[in-house]
Structure formats: C-alpha cells, structure tokens
N, C-alpha and C positions, 0 to 999 in steps of 0.2 A: 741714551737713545736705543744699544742693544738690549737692553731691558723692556723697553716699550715696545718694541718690535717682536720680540720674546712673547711679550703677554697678550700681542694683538693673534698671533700667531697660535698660542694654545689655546685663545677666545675660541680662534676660528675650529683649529682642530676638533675639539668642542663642541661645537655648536653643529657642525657635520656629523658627528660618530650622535648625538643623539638625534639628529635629521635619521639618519639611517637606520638607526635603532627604533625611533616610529615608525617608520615606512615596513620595517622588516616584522612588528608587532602587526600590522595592520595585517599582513600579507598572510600572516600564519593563522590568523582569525579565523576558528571555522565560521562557514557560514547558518545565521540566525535566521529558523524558520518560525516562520508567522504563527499564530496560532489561526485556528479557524474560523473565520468569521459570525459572529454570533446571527447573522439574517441566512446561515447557509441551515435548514430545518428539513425540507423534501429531498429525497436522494433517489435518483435508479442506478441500480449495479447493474452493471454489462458483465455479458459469457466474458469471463476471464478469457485471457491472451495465453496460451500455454505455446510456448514455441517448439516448431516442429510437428505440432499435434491441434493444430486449427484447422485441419480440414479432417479429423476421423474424431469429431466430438458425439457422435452418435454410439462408438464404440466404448468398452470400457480399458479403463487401463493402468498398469499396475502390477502386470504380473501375474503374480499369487493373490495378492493385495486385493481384492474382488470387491466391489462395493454393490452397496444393496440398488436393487431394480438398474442395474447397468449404469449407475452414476457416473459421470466421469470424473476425474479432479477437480475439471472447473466446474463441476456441477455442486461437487459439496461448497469449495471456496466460497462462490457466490452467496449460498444456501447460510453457509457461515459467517460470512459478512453482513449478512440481511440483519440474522439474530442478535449481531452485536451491535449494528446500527439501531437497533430498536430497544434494545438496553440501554444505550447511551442516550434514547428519548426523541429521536430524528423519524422525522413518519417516511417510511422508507413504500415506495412503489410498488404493488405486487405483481412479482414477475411476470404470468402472465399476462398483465398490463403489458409493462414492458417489450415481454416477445413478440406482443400481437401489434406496438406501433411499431417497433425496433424493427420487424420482419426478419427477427431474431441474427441480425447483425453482429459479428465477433469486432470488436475491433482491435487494431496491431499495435496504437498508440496513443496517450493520452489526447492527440488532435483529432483523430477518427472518432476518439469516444466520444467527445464533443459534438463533432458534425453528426453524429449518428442521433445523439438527443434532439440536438436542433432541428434537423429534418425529419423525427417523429412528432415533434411540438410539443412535447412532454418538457411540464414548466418542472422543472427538478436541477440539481445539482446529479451530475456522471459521474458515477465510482469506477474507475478503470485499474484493472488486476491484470499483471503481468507475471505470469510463472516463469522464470529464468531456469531455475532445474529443481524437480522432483524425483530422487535418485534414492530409490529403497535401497540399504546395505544390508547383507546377508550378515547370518550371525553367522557364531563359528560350527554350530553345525551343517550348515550348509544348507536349509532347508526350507527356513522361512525368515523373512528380514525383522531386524532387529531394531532398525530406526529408517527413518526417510532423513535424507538430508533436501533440505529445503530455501530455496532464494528464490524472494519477489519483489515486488515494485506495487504500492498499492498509492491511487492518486486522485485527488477528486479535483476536478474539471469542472469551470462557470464556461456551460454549454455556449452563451451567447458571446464572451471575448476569448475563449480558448486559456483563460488564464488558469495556472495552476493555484488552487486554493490550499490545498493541503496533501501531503507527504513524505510517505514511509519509504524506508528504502532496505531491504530487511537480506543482509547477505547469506552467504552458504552457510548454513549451521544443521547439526543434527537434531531431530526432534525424536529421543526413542521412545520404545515400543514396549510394551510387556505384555507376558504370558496373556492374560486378563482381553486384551485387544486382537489378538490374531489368531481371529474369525471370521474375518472376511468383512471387518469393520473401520479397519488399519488407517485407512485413506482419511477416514470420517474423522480419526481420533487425531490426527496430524493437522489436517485442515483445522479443526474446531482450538487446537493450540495454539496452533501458528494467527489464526485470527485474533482470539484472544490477545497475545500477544501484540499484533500491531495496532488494536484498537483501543488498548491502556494506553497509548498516547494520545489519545481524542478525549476532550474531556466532554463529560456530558451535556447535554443540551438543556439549556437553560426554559421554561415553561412560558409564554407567551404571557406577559399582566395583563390582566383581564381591565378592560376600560372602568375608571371612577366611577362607582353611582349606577351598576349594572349589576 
C-alpha cells in the first residue's frame, strides 16, 4: 500500500514540475511578430515624431552636424524611409501629397498617425517614425562628432482599425562616422543607415498578377 501511495505521489510530483515547466516555457516566449500583410502596397510617411523637438521642425538641428537646405532630422528620416519603401516595390505617397491633405500634421503616436490619414482620406497605410534619441558623440578631439547614437520606433498603422501592422523597434546604438561624411552631410549619412537598417526586415513587395488572358 506505501508503495502505491509512493508512485501516486511521484505521478503527481511529476506531472506538476512539468505543468510548471510549460507554463514557465510559455512565459519566456518572445513575443512573434507577424510579418506584413501582403494587401498592405500604398504607404504615407508622416513628419517623424522627434521628442522634444516637434515644435521647432522648421529649424535645423544637430549641432555642427548641418544638413543641406535646413533639413531637419525628420526631414532626412522620412526622406530615407520613402527610398527604402520604394526599393522594397510599395508605391509610397508623394509627400507633398501627403502635407497638402495632412495639413502637414506631426503626429505623437502610432494612433494619431492613424487618425491623421483617416481624416485626410488618403486610402494608404501610415508609416509613423518615432525618434527616441539622436545624440552626436564627440570624438576625442573634441571637435566634431564621431558617430550619432541613435533609438527609434518605426510602425505602420491600418489607418481605418488603428491596428498595428508591422514593427521595428530599434534601440540605442551608435551609428559611426568618418572622415569622408563630416561635411555637413553627417545627419544624411546616419539617417540613410539607420533606414537601411530597419527596412531589411520588410521583405519586398510582391508585383500584383496581372488578370489571365490580358
């Protein structure tokens, strides 16, 4: 009988330590992001969110760091993101499109980017860019910066249910610099990385089949 009781006993112990051991595998799962919908093909990019610096986008900024005709950060970002969007084969909105229904709206979060298409009536998918920190580091001469260290959030938004389709989440890293770039093009060369960068996760866009017998 203590035998039996024994083996119902280590069944049980058993049968809980791997109850718990699922439960604790489940729990550590990163979480699996979708890939992007093959019907998402039209995109508008919204003025990047740059925090801190949403209300002096007219200015440039940077430093030393000078970009051509008064660009701002978000102006290259956007600018950068178009290029790779149309790389990857997505008929992407041209901006001035965009500013002229937008009434060139910033918005703060991937639900604003939303309501902001919706309410221009621009039938597209929203690309919403959130600059978290763009923080040139000086080299050790003191003179001129050596790299940008760089963290964003880049997210595309189905304007009609607010739902999030697809995203990057890209932390503080440095993006350096050399000799060759810092002329006053520095900004340009960071941006054009860093996009790169988060849009080799998107895979290319597949070509519409042309209907049988057409």
């Amino acid at each position: 009988m203590d035998k039996v009781n024994r083996s119902i006993s280590i069944s049980f112990m058993i049968t809980i330590a791997l109850v718990s051991a699922l439960l604790g595998a489940v729990g550590c799962t990163p979480p699996v992001v979708t890939p992007l919908m093959q019907t998402v093909r039209r995109i508008a990019v919204l003025p990047p969110y740059e925090r801190g610096t949403a209300e002096t986008r007219d200015s440039s900024t940077g430093g030393d760091l000078l970009l051509p005709l008064k660009m701002t950060v978000g102006d290259v970002l956007a600018q950068q993101a178009r290029a790779r969007l149309v790389e990857k084969g997505f008929d992407v909105i041209e901006p001035s499109v965009v500013k002229l229904a937008t009434k060139d709206r910033t918005p703060t979060n991937p639900q604003t980017a939303a309501q902001i298409i919706e309410e221009a009536h621009l039938d597209a998918t929203v690309l919403y860019i959130e600059v978290r920190r763009w923080e040139p580091t000086p080299s050790d001469r003191g003179m001129k910066a050596d790299g940008v260290i760089v963290a964003l959030d880049v997210t595309m938004v189905d304007p009609k249910t607010g739902a999030i389709l697809w995203q990057v989440h890209r932390p503080s890293r440095p993006v350096p610099l050399y000799g060759v770039v810092l002329t006053g093009h520095a900004n340009v060369f960071v941006a054009e990385t860093v996009m790169r960068e988060v849009f080799a996760r998107l895979g290319s866009k597949q070509p519409l089949e042309s209907p049988k017998g057409k």
